[in-house]
Each structure stands twice: as C-alpha cells, then as structure tokens.
C-alpha positions as CSV (number, residue, x, y, z in Angstrom):
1,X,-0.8,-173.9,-114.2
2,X,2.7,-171.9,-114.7
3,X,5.9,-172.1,-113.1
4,X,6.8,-168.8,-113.4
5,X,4.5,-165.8,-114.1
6,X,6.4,-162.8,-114.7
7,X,5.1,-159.3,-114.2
8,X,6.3,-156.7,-116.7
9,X,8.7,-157.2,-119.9
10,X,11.6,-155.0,-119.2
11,X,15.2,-156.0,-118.4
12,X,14.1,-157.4,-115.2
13,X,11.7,-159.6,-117.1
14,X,12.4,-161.0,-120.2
15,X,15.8,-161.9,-119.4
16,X,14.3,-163.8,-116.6
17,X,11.7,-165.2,-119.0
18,X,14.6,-166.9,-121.2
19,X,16.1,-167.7,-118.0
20,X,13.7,-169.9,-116.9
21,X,12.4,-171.1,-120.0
22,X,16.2,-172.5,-120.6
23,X,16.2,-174.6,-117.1
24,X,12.7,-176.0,-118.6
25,X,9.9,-173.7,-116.4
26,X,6.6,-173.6,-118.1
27,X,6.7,-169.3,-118.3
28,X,3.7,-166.5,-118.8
29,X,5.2,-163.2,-119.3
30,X,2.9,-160.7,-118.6
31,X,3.7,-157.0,-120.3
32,X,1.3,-154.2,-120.2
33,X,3.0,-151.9,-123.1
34,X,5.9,-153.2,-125.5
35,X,8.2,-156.1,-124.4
36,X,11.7,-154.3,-123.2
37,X,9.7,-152.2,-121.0
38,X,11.4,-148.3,-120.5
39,X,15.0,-149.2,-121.0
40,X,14.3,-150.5,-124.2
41,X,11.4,-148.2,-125.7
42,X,12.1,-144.7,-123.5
43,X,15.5,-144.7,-122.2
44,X,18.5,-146.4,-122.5
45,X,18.4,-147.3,-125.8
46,X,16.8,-144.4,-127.5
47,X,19.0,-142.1,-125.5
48,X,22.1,-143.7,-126.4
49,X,21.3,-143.4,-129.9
50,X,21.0,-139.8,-129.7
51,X,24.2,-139.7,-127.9
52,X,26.0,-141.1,-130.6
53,X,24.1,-139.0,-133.2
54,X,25.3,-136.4,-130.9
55,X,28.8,-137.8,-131.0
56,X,29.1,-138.4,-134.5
57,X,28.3,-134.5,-135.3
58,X,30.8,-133.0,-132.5
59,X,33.5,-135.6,-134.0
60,X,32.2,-134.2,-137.7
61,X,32.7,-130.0,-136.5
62,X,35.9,-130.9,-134.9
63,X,37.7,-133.4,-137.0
64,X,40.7,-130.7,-137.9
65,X,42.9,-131.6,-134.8
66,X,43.1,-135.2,-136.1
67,X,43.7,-134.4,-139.7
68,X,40.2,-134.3,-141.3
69,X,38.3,-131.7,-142.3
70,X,34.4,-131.7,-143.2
71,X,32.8,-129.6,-144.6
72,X,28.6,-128.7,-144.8
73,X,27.9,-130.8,-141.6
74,X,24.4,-130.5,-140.4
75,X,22.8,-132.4,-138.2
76,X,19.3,-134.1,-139.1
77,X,17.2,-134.2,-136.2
78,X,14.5,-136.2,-138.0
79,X,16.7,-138.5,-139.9
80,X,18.5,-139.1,-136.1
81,X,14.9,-139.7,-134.5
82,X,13.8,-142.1,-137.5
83,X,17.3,-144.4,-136.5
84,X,16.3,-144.4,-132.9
85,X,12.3,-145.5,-134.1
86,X,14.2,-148.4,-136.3
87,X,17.0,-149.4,-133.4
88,X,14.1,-149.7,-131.3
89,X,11.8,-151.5,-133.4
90,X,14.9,-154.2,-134.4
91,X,15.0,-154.3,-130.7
92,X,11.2,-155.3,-129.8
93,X,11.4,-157.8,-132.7
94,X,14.4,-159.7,-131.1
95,X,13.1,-159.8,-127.8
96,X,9.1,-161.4,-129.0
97,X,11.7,-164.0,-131.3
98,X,13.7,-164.9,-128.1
99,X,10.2,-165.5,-126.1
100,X,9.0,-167.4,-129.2
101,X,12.1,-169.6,-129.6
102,X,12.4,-170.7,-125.5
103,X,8.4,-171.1,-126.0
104,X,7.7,-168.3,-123.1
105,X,3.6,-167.2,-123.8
106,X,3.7,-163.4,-123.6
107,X,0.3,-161.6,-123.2
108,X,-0.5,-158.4,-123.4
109,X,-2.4,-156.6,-120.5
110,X,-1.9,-155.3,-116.8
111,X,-1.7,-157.9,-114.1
112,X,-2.9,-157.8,-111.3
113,X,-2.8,-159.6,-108.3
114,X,-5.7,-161.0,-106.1
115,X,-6.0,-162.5,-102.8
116,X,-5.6,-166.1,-103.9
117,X,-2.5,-165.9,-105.3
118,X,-3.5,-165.6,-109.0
119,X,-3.0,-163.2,-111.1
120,X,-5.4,-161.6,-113.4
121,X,-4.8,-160.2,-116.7
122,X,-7.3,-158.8,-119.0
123,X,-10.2,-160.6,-117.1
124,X,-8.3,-163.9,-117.5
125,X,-7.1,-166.1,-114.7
126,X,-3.5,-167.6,-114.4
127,X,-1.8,-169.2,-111.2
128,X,2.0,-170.1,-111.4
129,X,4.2,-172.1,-108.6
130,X,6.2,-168.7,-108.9
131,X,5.6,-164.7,-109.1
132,X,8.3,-162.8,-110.5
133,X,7.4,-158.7,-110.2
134,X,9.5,-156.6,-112.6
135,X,7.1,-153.6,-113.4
136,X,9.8,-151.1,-113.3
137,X,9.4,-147.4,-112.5
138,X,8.1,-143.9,-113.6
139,X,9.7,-140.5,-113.9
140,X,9.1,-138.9,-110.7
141,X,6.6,-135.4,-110.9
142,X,7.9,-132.5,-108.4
143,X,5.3,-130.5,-107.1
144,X,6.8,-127.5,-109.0
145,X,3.6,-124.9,-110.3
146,X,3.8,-125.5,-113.8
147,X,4.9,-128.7,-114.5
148,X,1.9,-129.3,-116.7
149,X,2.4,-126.4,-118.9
150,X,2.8,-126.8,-122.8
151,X,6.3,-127.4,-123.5
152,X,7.1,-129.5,-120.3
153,X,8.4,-133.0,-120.4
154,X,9.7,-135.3,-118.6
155,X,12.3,-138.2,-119.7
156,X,9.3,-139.9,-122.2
157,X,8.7,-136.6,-124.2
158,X,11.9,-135.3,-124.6
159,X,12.5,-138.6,-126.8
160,X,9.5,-137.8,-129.0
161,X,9.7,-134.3,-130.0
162,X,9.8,-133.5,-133.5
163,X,12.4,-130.8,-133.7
164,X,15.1,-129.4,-131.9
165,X,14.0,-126.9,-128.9
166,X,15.5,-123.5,-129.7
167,X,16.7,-123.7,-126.0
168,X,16.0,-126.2,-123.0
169,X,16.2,-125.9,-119.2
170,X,17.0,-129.4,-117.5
171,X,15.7,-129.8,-113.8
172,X,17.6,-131.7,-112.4
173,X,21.5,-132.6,-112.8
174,X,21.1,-136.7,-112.3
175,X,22.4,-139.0,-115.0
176,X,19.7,-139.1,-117.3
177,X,19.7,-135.2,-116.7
178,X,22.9,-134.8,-117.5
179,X,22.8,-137.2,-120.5
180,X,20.0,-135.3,-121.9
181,X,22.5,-131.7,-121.6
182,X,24.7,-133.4,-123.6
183,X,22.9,-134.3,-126.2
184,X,21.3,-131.1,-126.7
185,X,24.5,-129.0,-126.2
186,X,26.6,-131.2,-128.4
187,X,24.5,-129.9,-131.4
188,X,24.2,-126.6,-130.9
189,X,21.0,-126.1,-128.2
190,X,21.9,-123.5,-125.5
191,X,21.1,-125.6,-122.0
192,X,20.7,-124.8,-118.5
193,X,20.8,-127.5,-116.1
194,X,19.5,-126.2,-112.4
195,X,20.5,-128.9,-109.6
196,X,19.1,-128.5,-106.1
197,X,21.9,-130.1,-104.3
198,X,25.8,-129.0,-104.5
199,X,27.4,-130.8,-107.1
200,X,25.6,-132.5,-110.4
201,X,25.3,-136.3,-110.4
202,X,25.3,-136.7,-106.4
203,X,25.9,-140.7,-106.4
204,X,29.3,-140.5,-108.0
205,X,32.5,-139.8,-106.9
206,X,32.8,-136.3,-106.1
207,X,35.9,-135.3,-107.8
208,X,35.0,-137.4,-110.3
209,X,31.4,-135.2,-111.0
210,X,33.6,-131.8,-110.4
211,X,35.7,-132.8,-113.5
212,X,32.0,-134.0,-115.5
213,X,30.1,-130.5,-115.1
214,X,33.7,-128.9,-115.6
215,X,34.0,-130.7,-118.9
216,X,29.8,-130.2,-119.9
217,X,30.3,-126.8,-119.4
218,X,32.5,-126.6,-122.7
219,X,29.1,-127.7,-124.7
220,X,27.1,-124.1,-124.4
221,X,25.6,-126.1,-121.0
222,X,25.6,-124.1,-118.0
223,X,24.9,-125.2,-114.7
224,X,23.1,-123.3,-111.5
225,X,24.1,-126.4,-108.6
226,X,22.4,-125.5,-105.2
227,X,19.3,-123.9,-106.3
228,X,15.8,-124.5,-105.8
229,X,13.6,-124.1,-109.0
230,X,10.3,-122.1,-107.8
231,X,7.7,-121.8,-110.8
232,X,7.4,-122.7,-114.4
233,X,6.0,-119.9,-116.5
234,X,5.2,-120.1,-120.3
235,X,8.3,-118.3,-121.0
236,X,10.4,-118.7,-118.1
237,X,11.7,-121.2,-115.0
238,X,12.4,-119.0,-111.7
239,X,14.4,-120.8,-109.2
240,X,16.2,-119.2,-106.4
241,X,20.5,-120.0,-105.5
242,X,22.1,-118.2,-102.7
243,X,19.3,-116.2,-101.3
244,X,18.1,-114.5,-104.8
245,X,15.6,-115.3,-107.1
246,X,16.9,-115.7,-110.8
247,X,15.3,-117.1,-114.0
248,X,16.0,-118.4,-117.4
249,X,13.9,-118.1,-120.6
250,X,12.9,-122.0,-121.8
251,X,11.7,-123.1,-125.1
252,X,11.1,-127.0,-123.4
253,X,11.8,-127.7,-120.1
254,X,12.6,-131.2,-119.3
255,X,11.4,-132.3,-115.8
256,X,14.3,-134.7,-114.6
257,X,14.3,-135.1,-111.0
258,X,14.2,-139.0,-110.6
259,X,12.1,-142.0,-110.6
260,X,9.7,-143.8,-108.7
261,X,9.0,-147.0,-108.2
262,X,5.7,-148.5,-110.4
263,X,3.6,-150.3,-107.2
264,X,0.1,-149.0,-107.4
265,X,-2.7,-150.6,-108.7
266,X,-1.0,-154.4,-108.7
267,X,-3.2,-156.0,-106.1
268,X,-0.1,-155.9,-103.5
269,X,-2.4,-154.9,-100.8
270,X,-4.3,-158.0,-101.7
271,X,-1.5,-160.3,-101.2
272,X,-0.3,-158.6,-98.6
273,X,3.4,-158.1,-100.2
274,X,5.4,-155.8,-98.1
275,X,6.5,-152.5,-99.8
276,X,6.1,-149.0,-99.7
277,X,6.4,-145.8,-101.8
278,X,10.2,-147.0,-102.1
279,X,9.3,-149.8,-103.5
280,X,8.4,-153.4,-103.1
281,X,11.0,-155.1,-99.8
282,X,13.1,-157.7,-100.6
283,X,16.1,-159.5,-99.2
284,X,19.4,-160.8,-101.2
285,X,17.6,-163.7,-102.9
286,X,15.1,-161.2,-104.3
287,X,12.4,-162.9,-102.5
288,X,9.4,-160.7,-100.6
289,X,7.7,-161.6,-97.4
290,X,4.8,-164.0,-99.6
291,X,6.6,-167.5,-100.4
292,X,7.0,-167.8,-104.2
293,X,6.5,-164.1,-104.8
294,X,9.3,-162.3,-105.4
295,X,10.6,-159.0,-107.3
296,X,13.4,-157.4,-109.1
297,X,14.6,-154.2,-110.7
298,X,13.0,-150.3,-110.0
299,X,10.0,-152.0,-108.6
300,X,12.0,-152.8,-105.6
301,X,13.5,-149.5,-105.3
302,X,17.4,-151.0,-105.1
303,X,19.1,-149.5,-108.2
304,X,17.4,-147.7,-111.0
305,X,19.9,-149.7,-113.9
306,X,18.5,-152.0,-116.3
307,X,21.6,-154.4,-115.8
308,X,20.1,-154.2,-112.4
309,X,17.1,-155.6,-113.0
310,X,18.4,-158.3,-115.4
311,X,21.0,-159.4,-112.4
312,X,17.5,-159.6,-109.6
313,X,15.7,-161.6,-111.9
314,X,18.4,-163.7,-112.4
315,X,18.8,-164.3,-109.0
316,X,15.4,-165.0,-107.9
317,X,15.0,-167.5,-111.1
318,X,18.2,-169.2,-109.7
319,X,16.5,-169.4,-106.4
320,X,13.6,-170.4,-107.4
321,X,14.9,-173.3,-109.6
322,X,17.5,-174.7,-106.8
323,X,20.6,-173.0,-107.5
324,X,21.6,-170.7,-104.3
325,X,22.8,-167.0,-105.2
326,X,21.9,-164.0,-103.5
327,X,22.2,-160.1,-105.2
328,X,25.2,-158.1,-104.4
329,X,24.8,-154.5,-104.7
330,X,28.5,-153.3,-104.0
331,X,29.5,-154.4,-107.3
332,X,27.3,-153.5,-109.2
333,X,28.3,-150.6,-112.1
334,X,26.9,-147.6,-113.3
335,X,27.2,-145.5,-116.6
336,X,26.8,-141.5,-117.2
337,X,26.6,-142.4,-121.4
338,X,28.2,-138.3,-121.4
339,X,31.5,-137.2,-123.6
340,X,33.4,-137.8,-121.5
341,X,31.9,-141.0,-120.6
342,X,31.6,-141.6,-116.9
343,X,31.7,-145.0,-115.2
344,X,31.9,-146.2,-111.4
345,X,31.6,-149.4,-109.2
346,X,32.3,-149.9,-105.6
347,X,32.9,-147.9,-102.5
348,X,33.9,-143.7,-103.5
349,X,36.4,-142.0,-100.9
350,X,33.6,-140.3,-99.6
351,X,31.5,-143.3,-99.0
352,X,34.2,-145.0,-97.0
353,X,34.8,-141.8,-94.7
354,X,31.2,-142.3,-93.9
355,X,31.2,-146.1,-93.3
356,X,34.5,-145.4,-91.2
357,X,36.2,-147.9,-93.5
358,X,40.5,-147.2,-94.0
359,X,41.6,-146.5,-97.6
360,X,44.3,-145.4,-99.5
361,X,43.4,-143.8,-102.8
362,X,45.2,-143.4,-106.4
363,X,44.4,-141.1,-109.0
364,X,45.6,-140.8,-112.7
365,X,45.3,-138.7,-115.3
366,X,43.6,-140.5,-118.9
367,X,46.4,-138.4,-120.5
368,X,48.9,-140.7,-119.1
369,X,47.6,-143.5,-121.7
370,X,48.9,-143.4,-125.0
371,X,45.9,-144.4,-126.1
372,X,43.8,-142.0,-124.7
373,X,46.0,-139.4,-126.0
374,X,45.9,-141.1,-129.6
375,X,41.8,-140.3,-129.6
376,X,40.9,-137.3,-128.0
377,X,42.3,-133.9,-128.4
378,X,41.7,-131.8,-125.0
379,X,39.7,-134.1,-123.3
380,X,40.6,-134.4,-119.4
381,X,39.6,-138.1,-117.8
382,X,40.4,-139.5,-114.5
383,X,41.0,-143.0,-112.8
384,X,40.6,-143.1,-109.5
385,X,41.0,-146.2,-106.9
386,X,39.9,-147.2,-103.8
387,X,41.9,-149.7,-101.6
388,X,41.6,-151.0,-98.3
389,X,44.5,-149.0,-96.1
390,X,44.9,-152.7,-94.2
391,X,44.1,-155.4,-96.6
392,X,44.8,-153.8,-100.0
393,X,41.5,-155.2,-101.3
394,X,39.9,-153.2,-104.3
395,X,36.6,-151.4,-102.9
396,X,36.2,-148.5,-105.7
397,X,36.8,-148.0,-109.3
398,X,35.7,-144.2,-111.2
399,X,37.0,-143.0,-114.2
400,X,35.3,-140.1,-116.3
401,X,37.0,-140.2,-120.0
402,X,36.9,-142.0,-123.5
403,X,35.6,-145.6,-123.3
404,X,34.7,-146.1,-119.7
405,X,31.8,-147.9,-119.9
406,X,33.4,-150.5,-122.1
407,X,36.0,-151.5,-119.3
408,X,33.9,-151.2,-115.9
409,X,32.7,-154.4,-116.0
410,X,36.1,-155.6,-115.3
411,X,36.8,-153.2,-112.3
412,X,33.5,-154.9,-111.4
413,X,34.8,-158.3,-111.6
414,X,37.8,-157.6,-110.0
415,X,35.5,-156.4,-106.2
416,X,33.1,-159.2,-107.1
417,X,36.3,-161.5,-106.2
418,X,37.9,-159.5,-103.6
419,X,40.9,-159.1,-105.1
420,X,43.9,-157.7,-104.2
421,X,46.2,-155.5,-105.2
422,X,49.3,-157.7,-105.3
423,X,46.9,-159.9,-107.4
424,X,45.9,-157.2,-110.0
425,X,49.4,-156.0,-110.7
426,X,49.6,-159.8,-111.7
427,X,47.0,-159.6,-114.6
428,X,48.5,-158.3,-118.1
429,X,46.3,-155.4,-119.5
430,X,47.1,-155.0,-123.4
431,X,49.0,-151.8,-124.3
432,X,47.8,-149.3,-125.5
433,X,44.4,-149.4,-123.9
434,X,42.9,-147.5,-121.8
435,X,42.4,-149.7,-119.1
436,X,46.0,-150.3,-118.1
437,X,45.2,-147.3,-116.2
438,X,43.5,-148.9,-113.8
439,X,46.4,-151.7,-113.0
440,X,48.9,-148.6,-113.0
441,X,47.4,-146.4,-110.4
442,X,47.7,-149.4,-108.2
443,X,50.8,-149.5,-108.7
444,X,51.0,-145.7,-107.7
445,X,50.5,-146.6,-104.0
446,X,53.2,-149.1,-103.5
C-alpha cells in the first residue's frame, strides 16, 4: 500500500513525486515513456536548445553593430541536434537520481485504472491512499487531407529530423508554432506560417503579438493570418485567405495547431472520474469528483505550461498532506522562447473590456532602458501594464523584448499579492536592468 501513486513523469509528476516523498509519503511514480514526460524529452527543453543554437548563429552573422566581426560562421545542424540529445539525456539522469535519493519507486508501464480503485501497471496491482493523474497531452491532428503524407510532422518530428528542410510551412501561428518559425528562419530556412485566426499567438496581448509577427517577419518568415489551410499535397499546402485560394511549395510541413489532452485508455470510465475531451474536471485544490483522486497539468485541460503542471501537483500534494492551498490561474505566466522574447501574466486590455473590469493602461518602449539599448541593436520591445482604474491594483504585465522571461516571474509575484501601484513605486529595481521598466510605466499613469 502507497500513499501516493502518481500517473505520468512529467512536470506535473515528478516534481510532485519529490514533493511528497520530502513530507515522508510512501510514493509509486508511474511513467509510461522517459521520466520528464514531453516538456523534458519533446518540447520545452529540446526546443529551447535549438533556440539558443539559433540565437548563437544570428548573434555570430550580426556581431558588426557591437564591434565584432566573425568570419566563416556556419551553422551545424547535427552538431546542434547532438547538444539537444546530451541536454536531454543530463536531464533524464537528474530526474531518476532525484527519485532515487527521496526513495520514490518509479516503474515503467501504462497505468491504468480499474473499478476498485487500483491501479494496474504492466499486469501488476498497486493501491495508494492517493491518485495523482499527470499524463499530460498530445499534439492535436486537424482533419486537413494530407496530414499523413511523407514530410509532415507535428511538434515530436520536427525535433528529430536529420537535416535542415530546404523550406517549411508552419500551420498554425501558436507559441510552439511561432517558436518553431524562429528557429528555422534565424538560420537561413525560408518559412511560411498560415494562422486561421486574425492575429498570430491569439492568447496574448494583442498589440503585444502585432509587434511579435512584425518583428518575425525580419527572419525570411512570412505570415498568411486569417486563412484556412485546405489540402496537403506532396509539393504544396493550399489554403484559402480572403475569398481566394493560394498555395505555397513545402519541403516539411509542420502540423502545429494545438494540443489535446491525454484521457483515453486510463480506466477513467471505470472510476467514474468526470472529464471530457477537454480534459479531466477539477476544482482549485486539484481534486476530481472521486475522493483521493485528483489531477494536474494538460490532462486537466487548464494551461498547457509545464510550470503549470508542477504548480497543480503541488497543490493537490499540499492538499492531500494537510496543508490548505488552492491553484490560481490569474497569475500564472507564460513564455513565447522567440527573439524578441515574449512574456505575459495577468489580465490583457482586451480581456478586461470583456470581463467589464475598469483599467488604466501604460505602455513603454524597451528602448527607454539603457540596458536594453546596451544589448540589442534594432530590436523594438514593449512593456505594457494593466491597472485597476479604481483601486490601482496590478492585473496585467506583457512585454515582448530581450530578457522577458527571466523577469515575469516577478510581475507574477507582484498580482499574486495584489499589489498596488503606490506599493511598487516603493520597491527599488537595480539600474540598468531591464525590468525597471516595469516600475516606470507605473509611474507613467500618475
């Protein structure tokens, strides 16, 4: 008998796991592929690491307008593939020595769950106190004719080709969409990203995403927003904008048009957990309708972030253990890992219009920081604010520019405590950072 079994080794598991394991639970983690699940082995990692490859060989072509001129750069698609294999090899070895050290058993197989409230896992029986489900999510497959053709891949096979495409046509403007342009156009890959909806990136702030395709454009990436892709051919992908029917020649086409949540064959049924093809329903505490079962990350269909996940689990092992805490989803931030770098958290203007909430908003350019100045050349970034019109509380942080995602956590902590603006023009940001932008747009609207 376990305290805890836990279903799936991603984020939303094995932090969990350690979790647990630390407050002295007796935990089974249950992982069906390689611990650190598809952040870890297909997407945040390994993606990251090609965006820094990416990164390294833009800084390399354009290094004159600081004073430093290469010469014979070339970029070494196999060498770059080989890091990401090691990073996340280095990766999967930390995790297993993490279970090993808070003595969490990990076994390899695909739970299931029965009737009884056991769960079974490579014809083996377990029972635990507690059921954690963290079994993540899958890229999502459009019903577009051709998606199975040679040459198409989603999110899992662009990461494993073996050489560069001599083009690529992205469907689907989202993050990981959009991350994956990048990449490619930052060294060298003519890209065509075809978005159904108006603007790329829909979930952030809409001036914000404006300036983000403005500034992806400059990287051979061009972008066809309100159009409807209509067929894959061997050659080609026809998709129709404003009333006529246009294609664009592909090498690889990478399929990009979201997620779904991983809820099929887990026995749900049989436990009669309540979910749906959203995902599996659960309230604050990350708790589902079956006492001492309870879910976190993609699964649930909430956020499709790995810090997501980790922050679910954490909660339900907190709730589980005595410790009262409940998830809160308006503070929780998200990362386009693009140059420029976009980060958000917190109510946009537009979201506020909707809700019918009052606020006064503050923009300011990145090129008003010194040090933003100091280390790009060109580069246009925004911070952008949201306030309460009647209380002054922070609701909204999005900035698109050089080292965003370093600083959102703290825009983050700052609507976790509802503060103030009175009480953030009281903090002391160091000088020169970029962050000081956010205190000084604040101060914009006084």
């Amino acid at each position: 008998m376990y305290d805890l079994i836990i279903i799936g080794g991603g984020p939303g598991g094995y932090v969990p796991a350690e979790r647990a394991a630390a407050k002295g639970l007796k935990v089974l983690l249950v992982e069906k592929s390689q611990l650190g699940g598809v952040c870890l082995n297909v997407g945040c990692v390994p993606s990251k690491t090609l965006l820094n490859s990416a990164k390294y060989y833009s800084h390399a072509l354009h290094g004159e307008a600081f004073g430093v001129t290469a010469q014979n750069v070339a970029f070494d698609f196999s060498k770059v593939m080989a890091r990401k294999q090691k990073i996340i090899e280095t990766l999967r070895g930390g995790i297993a020595g993490l279970m090993k050290k808070f003595k969490v058993e990990v076994v390899t197989g695909a739970a299931k769950l029965r009737a009884d409230r056991k769960v079974e896992v490579n014809g083996q029986v377990y029972e635990a106190k507690n059921i954690l489900i963290s079994t993540g999510s899958s890229p999502a497959k459009p019903p577009i004719p051709g998606h199975d053709l040679p040459g198409v891949v989603d999110s899992t096979g662009v990461l494993n080709l073996d050489k560069l495409p001599k083009s690529i046509v992205i469907i689907g403007g989202g993050v990981i969409g959009c991350e994956f342009a990048c990449f490619f156009g930052s060294v060298g890959v003519p890209v065509t990203v075809i978005e159904m909806l108006p603007e790329i990136c829909p979930q952030i702030d809409g001036d914000i995403a404006k300036m983000l395709r403005s500034e992806l454009a400059k990287k051979n990436i061009t972008f066809h927003t309100g159009a409807k892709v209509l067929e894959i051919t061997k050659d080609a992908v026809r998709f129709e904008k404003d009333g006529k029917q246009e294609s664009v020649e592909r090498d690889i086409v990478l399929v990009s048009t979201g997620r779904v949540p991983n809820v099929s064959g887990l026995g749900l049924e049989d436990l009669r957990v309540d979910f749906d093809r959203r995902g599996i329903k659960v309230d604050d505490r990350c708790a589902t309708n079956i006492p001492g079962v309870w879910a976190a990350g993609d699964c649930t269909g909430k956020a499709w972030l790995a810090h997501t996940a980790t922050r679910m689990g954490e909660v339900a092992v907190n709730n589980m253990t005595g410790r009262s805490d409940r998830y809160r989803a308006n503070a929780i931030p998200g990362v386009v890992y693009t140059s420029p770098e976009v980060a958000t958290v917190g109510m946009n203007e537009d979201d506020a219009k909707k809700a019918g909430v009052p606020v006064k908003v503050a923009k300011m350019p990145m090129g008003a920081s010194g040090r933003y100045l100091a280390e790009t050349d060109g580069e246009r970034g925004q911070v952008k604010v949201v306030l309460h019109a009647e209380t002054n509380v922070l609701l909204g942080v999005h900035m698109i520019g050089h080292s965003c995602s370093e600083m959102i956590w703290g825009a983050a902590a700052l609507i976790e405590a509802e503060f103030r603006a009175k009480e953030i023009e009281e903090i002391v940001f160091p000088h020169p950072t970029v962050s000081e932008l956010i205190r000084d747009s604040i101060f914009t609207l006084h």
